[in-house]
C-alpha positions in Angstrom: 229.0 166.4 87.1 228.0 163.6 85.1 226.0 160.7 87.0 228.0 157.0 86.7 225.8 154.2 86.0 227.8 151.3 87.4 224.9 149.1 86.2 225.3 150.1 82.4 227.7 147.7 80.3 231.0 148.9 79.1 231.3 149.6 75.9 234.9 148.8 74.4 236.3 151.0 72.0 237.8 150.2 68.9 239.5 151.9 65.9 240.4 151.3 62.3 242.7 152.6 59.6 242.9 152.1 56.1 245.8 152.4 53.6 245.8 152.1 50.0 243.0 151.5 47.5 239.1 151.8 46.7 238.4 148.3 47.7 240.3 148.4 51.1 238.2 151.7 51.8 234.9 149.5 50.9 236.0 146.7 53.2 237.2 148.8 56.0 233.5 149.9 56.1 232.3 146.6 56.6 234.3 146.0 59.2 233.0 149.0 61.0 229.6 147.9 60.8 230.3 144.6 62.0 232.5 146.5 65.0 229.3 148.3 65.9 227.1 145.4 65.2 229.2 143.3 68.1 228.9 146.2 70.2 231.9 148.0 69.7 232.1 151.9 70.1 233.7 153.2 67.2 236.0 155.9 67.5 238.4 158.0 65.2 241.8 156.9 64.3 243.6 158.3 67.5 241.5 158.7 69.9 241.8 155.9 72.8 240.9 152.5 72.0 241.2 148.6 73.2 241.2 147.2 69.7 242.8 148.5 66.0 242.0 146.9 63.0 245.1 148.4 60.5 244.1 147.5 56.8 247.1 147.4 54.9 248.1 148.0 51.6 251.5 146.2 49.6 251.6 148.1 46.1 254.7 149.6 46.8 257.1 149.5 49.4 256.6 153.2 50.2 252.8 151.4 51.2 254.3 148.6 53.6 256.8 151.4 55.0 253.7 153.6 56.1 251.8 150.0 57.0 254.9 149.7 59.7 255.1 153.2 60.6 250.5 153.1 61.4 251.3 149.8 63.6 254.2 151.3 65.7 252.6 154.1 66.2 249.4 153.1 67.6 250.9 149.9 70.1 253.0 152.8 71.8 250.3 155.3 71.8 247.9 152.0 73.0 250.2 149.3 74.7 247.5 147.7 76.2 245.0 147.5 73.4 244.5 144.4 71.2 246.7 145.1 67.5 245.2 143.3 64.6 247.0 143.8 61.1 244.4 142.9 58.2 244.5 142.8 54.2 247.6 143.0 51.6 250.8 143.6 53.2 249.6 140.5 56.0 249.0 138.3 53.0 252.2 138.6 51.2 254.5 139.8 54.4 253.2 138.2 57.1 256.1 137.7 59.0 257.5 141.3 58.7 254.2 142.2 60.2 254.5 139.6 62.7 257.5 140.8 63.9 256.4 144.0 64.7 256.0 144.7 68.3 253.0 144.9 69.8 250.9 143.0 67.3 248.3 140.2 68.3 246.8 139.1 65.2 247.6 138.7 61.7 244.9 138.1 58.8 245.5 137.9 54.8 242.7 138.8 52.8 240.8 135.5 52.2 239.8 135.9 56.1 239.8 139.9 56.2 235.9 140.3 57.1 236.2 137.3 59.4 238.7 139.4 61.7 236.6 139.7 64.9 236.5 136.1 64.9 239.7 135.8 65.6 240.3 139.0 68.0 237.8 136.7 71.1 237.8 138.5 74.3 240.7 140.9 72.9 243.3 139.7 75.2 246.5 140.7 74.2 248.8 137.3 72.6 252.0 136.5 74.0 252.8 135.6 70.1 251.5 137.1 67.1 248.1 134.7 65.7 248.9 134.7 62.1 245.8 133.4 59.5 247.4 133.6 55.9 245.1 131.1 53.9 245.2 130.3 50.3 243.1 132.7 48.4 240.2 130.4 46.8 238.9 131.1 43.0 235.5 130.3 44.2 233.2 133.1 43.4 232.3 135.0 46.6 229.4 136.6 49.1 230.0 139.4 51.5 228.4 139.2 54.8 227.5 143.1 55.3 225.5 144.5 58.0 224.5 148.5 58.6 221.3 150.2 59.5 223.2 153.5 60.2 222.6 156.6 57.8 224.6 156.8 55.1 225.4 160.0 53.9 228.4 159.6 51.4 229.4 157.8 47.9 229.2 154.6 48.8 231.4 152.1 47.5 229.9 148.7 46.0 232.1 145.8 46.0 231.3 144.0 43.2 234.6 141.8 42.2 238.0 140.8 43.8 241.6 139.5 42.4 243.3 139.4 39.0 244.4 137.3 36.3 246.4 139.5 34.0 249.7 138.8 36.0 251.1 142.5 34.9 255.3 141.8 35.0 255.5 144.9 37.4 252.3 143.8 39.7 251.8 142.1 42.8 248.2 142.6 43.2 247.7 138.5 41.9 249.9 137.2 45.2 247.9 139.5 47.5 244.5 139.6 46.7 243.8 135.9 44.3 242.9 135.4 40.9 239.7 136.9 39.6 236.4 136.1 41.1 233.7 137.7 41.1 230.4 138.1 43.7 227.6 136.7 43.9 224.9 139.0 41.7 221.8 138.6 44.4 224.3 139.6 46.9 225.6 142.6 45.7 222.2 143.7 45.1 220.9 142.8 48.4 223.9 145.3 49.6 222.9 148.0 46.8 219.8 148.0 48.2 220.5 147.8 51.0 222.8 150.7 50.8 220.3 152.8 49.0 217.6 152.5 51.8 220.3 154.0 54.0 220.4 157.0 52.2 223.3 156.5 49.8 222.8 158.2 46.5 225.7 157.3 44.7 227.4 153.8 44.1 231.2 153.7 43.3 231.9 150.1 41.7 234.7 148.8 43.4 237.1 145.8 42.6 240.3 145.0 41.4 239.4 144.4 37.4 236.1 145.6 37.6 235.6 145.0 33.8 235.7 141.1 34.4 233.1 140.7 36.1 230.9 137.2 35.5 228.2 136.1 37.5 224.5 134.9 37.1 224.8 135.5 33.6 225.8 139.3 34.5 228.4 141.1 33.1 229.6 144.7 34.9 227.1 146.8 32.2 224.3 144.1 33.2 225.4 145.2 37.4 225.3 148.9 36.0 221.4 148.3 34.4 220.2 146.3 37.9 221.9 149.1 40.4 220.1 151.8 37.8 216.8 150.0 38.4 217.3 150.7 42.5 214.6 153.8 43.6 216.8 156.4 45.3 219.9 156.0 43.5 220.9 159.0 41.7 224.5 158.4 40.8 226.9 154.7 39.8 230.5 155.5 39.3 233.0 152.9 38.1 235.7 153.6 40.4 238.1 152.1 38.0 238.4 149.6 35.2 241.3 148.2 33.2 241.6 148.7 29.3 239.9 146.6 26.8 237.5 144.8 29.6 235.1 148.4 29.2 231.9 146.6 27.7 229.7 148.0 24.8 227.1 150.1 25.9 229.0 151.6 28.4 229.3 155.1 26.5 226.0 155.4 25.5 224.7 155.1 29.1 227.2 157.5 30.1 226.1 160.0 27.5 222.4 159.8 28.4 221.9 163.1 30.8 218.6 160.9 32.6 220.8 157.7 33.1 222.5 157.1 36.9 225.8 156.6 35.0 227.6 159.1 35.6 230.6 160.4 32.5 233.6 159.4 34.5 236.4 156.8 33.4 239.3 156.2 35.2 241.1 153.8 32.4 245.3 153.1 33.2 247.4 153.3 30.8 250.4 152.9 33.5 252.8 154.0 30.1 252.4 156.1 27.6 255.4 154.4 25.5 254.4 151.4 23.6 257.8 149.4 24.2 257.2 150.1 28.1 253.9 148.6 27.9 254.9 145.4 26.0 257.5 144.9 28.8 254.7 145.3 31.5 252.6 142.7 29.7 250.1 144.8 29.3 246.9 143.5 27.3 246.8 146.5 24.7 248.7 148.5 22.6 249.1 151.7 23.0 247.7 152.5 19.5 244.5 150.1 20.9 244.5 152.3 24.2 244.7 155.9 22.2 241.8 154.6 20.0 239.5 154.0 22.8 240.3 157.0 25.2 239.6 159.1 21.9 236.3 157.3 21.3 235.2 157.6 25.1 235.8 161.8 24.4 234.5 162.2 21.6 230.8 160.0 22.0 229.9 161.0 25.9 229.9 165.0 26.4 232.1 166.1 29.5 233.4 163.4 30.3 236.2 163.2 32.6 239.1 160.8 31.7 241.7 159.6 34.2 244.9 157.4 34.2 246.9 156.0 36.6 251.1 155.9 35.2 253.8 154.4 36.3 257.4 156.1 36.0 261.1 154.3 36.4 259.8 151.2 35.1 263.0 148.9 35.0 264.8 149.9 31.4 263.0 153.4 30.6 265.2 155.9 29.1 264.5 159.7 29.7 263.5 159.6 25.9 260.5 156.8 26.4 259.8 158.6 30.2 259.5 162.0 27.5 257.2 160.0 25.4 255.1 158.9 28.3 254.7 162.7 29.0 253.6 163.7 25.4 250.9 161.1 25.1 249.5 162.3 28.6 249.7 165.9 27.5 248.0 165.2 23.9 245.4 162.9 25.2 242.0 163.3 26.2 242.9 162.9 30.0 242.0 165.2 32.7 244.5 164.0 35.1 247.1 161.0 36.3 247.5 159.3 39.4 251.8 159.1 39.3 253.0 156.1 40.5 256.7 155.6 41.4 258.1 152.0 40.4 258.8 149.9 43.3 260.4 146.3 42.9 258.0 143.8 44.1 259.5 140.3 45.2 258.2 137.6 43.2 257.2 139.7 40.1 259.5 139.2 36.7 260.3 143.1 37.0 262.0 143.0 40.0 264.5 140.3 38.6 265.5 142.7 36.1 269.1 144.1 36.2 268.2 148.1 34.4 266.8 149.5 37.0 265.9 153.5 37.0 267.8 154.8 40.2 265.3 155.7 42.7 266.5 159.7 42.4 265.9 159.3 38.5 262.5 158.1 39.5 261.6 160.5 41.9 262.7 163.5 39.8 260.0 161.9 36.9 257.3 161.2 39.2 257.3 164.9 40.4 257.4 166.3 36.8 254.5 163.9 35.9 252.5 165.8 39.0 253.2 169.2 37.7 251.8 168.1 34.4 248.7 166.2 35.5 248.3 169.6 38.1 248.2 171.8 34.6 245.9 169.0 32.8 243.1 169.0 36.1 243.4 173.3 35.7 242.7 172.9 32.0 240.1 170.4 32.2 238.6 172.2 34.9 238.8 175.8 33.1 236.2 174.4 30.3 233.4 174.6 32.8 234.3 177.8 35.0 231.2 180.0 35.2 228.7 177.5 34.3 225.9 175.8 36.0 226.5 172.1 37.4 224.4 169.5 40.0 226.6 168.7 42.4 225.8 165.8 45.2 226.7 167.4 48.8 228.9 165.6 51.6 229.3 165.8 55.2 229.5 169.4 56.5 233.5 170.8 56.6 235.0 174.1 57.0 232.1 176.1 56.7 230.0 174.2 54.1 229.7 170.9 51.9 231.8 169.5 50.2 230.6 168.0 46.1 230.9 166.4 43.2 229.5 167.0 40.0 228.7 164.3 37.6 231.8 163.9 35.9 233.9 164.2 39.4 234.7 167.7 39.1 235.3 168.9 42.8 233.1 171.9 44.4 233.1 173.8 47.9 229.0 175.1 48.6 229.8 177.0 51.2 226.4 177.3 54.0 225.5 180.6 53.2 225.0 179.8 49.3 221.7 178.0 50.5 220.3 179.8 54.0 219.0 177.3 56.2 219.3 173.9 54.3 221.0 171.1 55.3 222.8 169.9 52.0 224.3 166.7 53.2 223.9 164.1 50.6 221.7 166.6 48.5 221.3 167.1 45.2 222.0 171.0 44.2 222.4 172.8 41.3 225.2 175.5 41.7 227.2 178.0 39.9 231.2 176.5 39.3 232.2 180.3 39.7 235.4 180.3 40.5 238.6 177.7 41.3 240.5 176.9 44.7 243.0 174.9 44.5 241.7 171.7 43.0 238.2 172.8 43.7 235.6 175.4 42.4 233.8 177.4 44.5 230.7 177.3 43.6 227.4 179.4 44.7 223.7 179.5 44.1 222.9 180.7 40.6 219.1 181.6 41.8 220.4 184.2 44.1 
């Protein structure tokens, strides 16, 4: 029987979720070192707990539907506990989250990180606390905290908002204009980061490529995070076309350089009258051009897309053209995106709108496709020898990634007795599961 200590101080438990993108994964992680740092025991999503942070995501409404679904279900699984709603979907819907039972507190984005000074004691409200505050174009700080071991990617938030108001996009109304952070201050994280044990750095943001601060562009944040001792790895996470600096590709090519041969570049259509309608800031001869460039000067590299399908007006013959250019391109995948009408954005006042079956039916054909693309990409380096970074332990081994984000399995008996966890390895890709390869030690 376990002795009770009536002396000791409770510790109050608190949970967090995250929905939706890169930079609410980054901020979520904040938050749970600030949680900890106020004394908070942090538990998984489910468990017990007296406070929930829910950071939510507005993209789609699919993403506000699962936002509403995540609340209910943990007020009735908690009904006690304190509910505070954070990020996106508070910021442009804060009434509809408001009016969700159950909830205490509601914060947009300007005041995301500032949460737990609003939560107090964590007494439940009688009516919902909503803080929605204009989104300022000031550049920003974060203020991180963290001396726990970090044994993960890492992701670096280096840049927030947007000012190419896509017609389609929401992502302006939600998370501000462009802004970036303050350069001593994301290296003060990087470091900071990289003394906890983080080998790789994912830069994170919303336009990445826009980056301006100090005199730094995003290839002058690449050069300072390279310059870091015990950082192996920066990844861009994402970055939008024609904001991808000079220099960029010959970083990526050099094999001794932490930059690792990755893009993930949208194209979000591959028809050019689809893209004009989206106000995109390229052509897709401009886009082609680049992609093509990026393939044929860094060596392995892995290109990725994000597309959109049922934009308001496509025909089946432009959705067909989309599909070609994916096909014939120099891509190794797409993340699909289904349209979804956005209040306040010019698409959604448009009248030719794809029915949502039409839109489904493309979005799962698009998968198929990008499913054959990954096997294909991934076929070119079956057999062969790769250095892979190892995660956390699961099912029987560690998880990887090689340099150009090709996923491995090392299972623990490829490498007797080591602990692989945030290790470098070098491993045979010998065969593919799934969306993986199984790889195993080529010295044995």
């Amino acid at each position: 029987m376990s002795e009770v200590h009536d002396d000791l101080p409770v510790r109050r438990r608190a949970c967090l979720f995250t929905l939706g993108c890169r930079l609410n994964h980054y901020e979520t992680e904040v938050l749970r070192d600030k949680l900890a740092a106020a004394g908070y025991a942090v538990v998984e999503w489910g468990e017990p707990a007296d406070l929930a942070i829910i950071n939510t995501c507005t993209v789609t409404g699919l993403a506000e539907a699962k936002c509403r679904q995540i609340v209910r279900g943990f007020v009735k699984a908690n009904p006690e506990a304190f509910c505070a709603v954070v990020g996106c979907y508070s910021q442009t819907g804060a009434s509809a989250v408001a009016a969700i039972p159950g909830v205490d507190l509601v914060v947009g984005n300007r005041a995301k990180l500032d949460v737990l000074d609003y939560v107090g004691a964590g007494t439940k409200n009688a009516v919902p606390v909503v803080v929605r505050e204009r989104i300022s174009r000031e550049d920003f700080k974060v203020s991180f905290v963290g001396d726990a071991p970090f044994n993960e990617r890492a992701n670096l938030k280096i840049q927030d908002g947007c000012d190419f108001m896509c017609s389609y996009c929401v992502i302006p109304f939600a998370r501000g204009r462009a802004r970036s952070r303050d350069f001593a201050d994301l290296l003060a994280e990087a470091r900071s980061l990289a003394a906890r044990g983080a080998r790789e750095l994912v830069i994170t943001g919303v336009n990445v490529g826009t980056y301006a601060n100090s005199g730094y562009d995003v290839l002058g944040v690449i050069d300072a995070l390279a310059e870091i001792p015990g950082v192996d790895r920066i990844r861009i996470g994402s970055i939008e076309p024609k904001t991808v600096p000079d220099g960029v590709f010959d970083r990526m090519a050099d094999p001794a350089h932490p930059l690792t041969p990755f893009l993930h570049l949208p194209i979000q259509s591959g028809c050019g009258r689809i893209l004009r309608d989206m106000r995109r800031r390229y052509t897709l001869g401009e886009y082609l051009e680049f992609v093509e460039a990026a393939a044929a000067r860094v060596p392995e590299i892995c290109i990725g897309t994000d597309i959109m399908v049922g934009f308001p007006g496509e025909t089946d013959a432009e959705f067909d053209e989309t599909c070609a250019t994916f096909m014939n391109g120099p891509f190794a995948y797409c993340h699909v995106f289904t349209y979804s009408e956005r209040a306040g954005t010019p698409a959604a006042r448009r009248t030719d709108r794809v029915p949502v079956p039409v839109r489904q039916r493309r979005s799962a054909a698009l998968r198929a496709l990008s499913a054959k693309k990954r096997r294909a990409f991934m076929e070119r380096f079956l057999g062969r020898e790769a250095e892979v970074l190892c995660e956390n332990p699961s099912g029987g081994g560690f998880p990887a990634y090689t340099r150009n984000y090709l996923r491995a399995f090392v299972p623990a008996e490829a490498f007797p007795g080591e602990i692989l966890a945030n290790e470098l390895r070098v491993v045979r890709l010998a065969a593919i599961v799934g969306d993986a390869f199984l790889a195993e030690n080529p010295r044995r």
